[in-house]
C-alpha positions in Angstrom: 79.2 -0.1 -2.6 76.1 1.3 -1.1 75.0 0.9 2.7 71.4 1.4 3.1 70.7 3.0 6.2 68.4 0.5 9.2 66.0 2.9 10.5 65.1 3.6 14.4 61.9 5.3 13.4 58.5 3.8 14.2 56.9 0.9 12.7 54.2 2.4 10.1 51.0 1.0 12.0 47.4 2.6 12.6 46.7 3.3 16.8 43.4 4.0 17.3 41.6 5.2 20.6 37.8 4.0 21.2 35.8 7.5 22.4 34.7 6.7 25.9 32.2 10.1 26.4 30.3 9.5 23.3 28.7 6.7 20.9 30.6 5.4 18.2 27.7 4.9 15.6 25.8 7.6 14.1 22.2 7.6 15.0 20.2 6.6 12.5 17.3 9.0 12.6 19.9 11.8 11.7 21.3 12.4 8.5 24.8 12.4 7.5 25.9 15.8 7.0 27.4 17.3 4.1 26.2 16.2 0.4 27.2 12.8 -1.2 29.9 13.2 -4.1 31.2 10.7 -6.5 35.1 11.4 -6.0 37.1 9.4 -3.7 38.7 6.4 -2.7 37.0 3.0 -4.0 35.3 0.8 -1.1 38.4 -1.7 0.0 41.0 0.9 -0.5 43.9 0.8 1.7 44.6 4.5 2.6 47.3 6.0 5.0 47.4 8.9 6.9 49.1 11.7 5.7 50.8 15.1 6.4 49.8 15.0 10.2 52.5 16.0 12.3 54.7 13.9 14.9 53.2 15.1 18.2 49.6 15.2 16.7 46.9 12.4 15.3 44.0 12.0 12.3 41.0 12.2 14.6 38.1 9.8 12.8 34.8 11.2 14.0 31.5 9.6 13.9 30.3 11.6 10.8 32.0 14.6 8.7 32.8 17.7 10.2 35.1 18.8 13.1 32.6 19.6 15.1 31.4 15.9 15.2 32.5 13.0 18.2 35.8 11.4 18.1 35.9 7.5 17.6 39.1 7.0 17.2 42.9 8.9 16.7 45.1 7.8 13.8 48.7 7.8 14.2 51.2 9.7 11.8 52.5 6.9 10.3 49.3 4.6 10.1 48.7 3.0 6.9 45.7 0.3 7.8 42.7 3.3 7.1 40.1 1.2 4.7 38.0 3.1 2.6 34.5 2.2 2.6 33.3 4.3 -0.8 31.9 6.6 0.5 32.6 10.6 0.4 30.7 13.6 1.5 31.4 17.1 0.8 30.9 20.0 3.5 31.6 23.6 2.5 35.5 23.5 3.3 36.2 20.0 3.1 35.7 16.7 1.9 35.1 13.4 3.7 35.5 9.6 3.4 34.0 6.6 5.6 36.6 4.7 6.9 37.3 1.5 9.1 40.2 0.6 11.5 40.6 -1.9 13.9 36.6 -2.4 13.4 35.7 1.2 13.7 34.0 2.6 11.2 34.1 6.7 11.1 34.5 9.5 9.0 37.8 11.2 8.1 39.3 14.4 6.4 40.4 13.4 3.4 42.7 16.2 3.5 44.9 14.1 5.5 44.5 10.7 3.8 46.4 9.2 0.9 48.0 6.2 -1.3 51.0 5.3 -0.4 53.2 4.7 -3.7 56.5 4.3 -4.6 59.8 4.8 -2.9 62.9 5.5 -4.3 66.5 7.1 -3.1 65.9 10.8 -4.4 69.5 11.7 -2.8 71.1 12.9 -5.7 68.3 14.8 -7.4 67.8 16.4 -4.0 71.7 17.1 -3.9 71.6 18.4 -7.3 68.5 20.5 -7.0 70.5 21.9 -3.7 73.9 22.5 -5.8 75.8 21.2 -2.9 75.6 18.6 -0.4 73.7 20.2 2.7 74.3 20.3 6.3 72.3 21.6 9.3 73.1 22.3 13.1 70.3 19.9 13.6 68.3 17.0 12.0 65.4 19.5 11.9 66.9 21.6 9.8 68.3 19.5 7.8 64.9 17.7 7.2 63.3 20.5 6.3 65.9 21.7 3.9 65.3 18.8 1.9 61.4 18.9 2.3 61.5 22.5 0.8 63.1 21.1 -2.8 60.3 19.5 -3.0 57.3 21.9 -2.2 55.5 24.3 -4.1 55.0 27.7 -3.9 52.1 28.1 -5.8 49.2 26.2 -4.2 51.5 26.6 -1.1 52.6 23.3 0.3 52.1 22.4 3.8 55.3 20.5 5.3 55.0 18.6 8.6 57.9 16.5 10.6 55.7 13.5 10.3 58.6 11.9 12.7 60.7 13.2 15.1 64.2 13.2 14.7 66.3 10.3 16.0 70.1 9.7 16.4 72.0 6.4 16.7 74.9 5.8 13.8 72.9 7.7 11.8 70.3 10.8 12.5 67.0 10.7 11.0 63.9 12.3 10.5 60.4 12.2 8.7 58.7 15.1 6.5 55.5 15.2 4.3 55.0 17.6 2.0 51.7 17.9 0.7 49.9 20.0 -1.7 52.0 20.8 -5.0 49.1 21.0 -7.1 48.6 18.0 -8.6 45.5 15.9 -7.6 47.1 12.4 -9.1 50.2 13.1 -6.7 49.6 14.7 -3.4 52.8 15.5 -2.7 56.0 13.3 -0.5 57.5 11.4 2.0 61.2 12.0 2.7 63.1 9.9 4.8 66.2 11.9 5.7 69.6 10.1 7.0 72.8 12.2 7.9 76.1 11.5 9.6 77.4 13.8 12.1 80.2 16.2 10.9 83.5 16.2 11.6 83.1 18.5 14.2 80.3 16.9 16.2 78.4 20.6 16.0 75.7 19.5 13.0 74.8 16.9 10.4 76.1 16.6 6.6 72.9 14.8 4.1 73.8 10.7 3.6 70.6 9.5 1.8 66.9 10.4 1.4 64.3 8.1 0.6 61.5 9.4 -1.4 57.9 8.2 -1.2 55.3 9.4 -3.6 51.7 10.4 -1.7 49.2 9.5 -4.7 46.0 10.9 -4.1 43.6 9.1 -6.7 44.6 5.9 -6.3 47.3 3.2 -7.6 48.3 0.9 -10.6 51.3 -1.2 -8.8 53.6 1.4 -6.8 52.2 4.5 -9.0 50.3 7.1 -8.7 47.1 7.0 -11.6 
């Protein structure tokens, strides 16, 4: 029989912080910058932030560009971003209207995604490995299961989307985005491990694999 795992980890749920130095609507005698495009996310979409570290948060700004005012910060794990249809492209990056919690803002889209299926990839990723692996640490032994998965060629970019936590189990949270692929982004893996014999590191018990589609959705999958 099969135990699945009860996670400790956060609740996947949008935080967002109201700027208190600056307005939170664009004025309307200056243009939006960057130039409209036709790609993205369909007005009504539910999006979720994506491949933004633990310690760290999706800052929505109150048009594109970095350089613009914050509205609102986007936890790791929040999946409650609405599209509103629209997308604009600067010279390094592309950006979508969003709302949360009533704020309406722009966003990287870089860092925004669908969230599709999950599935127990344990023993593809113990397979791709050629052994079942163990780590000193939950770190580690995230991240040696995030690396199966990433790409070398477009580079992916992996990020501990949650910190390790240790109970029965340990746990930890990577995403791996970027494999070159624009209908999949890239993953979610959910890592569980028991502590070894020895009490000094952590031997692999499951993964749970979500696919980060980055078109859209039909169901659980990516289109």
């Amino acid at each position: 029989t099969t135990t699945t795992p009860t996670s400790t980890q956060p609740e996947t749920t949008a935080t967002t912080l109201p700027a208190t130095t600056t307005t939170s609507t664009l004025d309307t005698t200056t243009s939006v910058p960057g130039e409209p495009i036709d790609i993205g996310p369909q007005p009504g979409d539910v999006l979720a932030v994506i491949g933004v570290a633990h310690d760290d948060v999706l800052n929505v700004r109150v048009a594109p560009g970095t350089d613009q005012p914050i509205v609102a910060e986007l936890a790791p794990l929040a999946d409650d971003v609405v599209a509103l249809g629209n997308a604009r492209a600067l010279p390094e990056s592309i950006w979508f209207e969003v709302e949360v919690d009533g704020i309406t803002g722009w966003a990287s889209s870089s860092f925004l995604g669908y969230i599709g299926q999950t599935t127990d990839a344990t023993a593809s990723i113990v397979e791709a490995l050629g052994e079942i692996p163990t780590a000193e640490t939950m770190l580690d032994l995230g991240l040696i299961v995030a690396e199966t998965l990433a790409s070398d060629e477009p580079p992916s970019r992996i990020v501990m989307s949650v910190a390790p936590a240790l109970g029965d189990l340990g746990e930890v949270t990577y995403d791996i985005v970027g494999i070159g692929d624009d209908s999949v982004r890239g993953f979610r893996v959910h890592v569980f491990a028991t502590p070894d014999e020895g009490g000094e590191g952590f031997v692999l018990k499951s993964v749970e694999q979500t696919v980060l589609c980055g078109r859209g959705l039909s169901g659980q999958l990516c289109v």
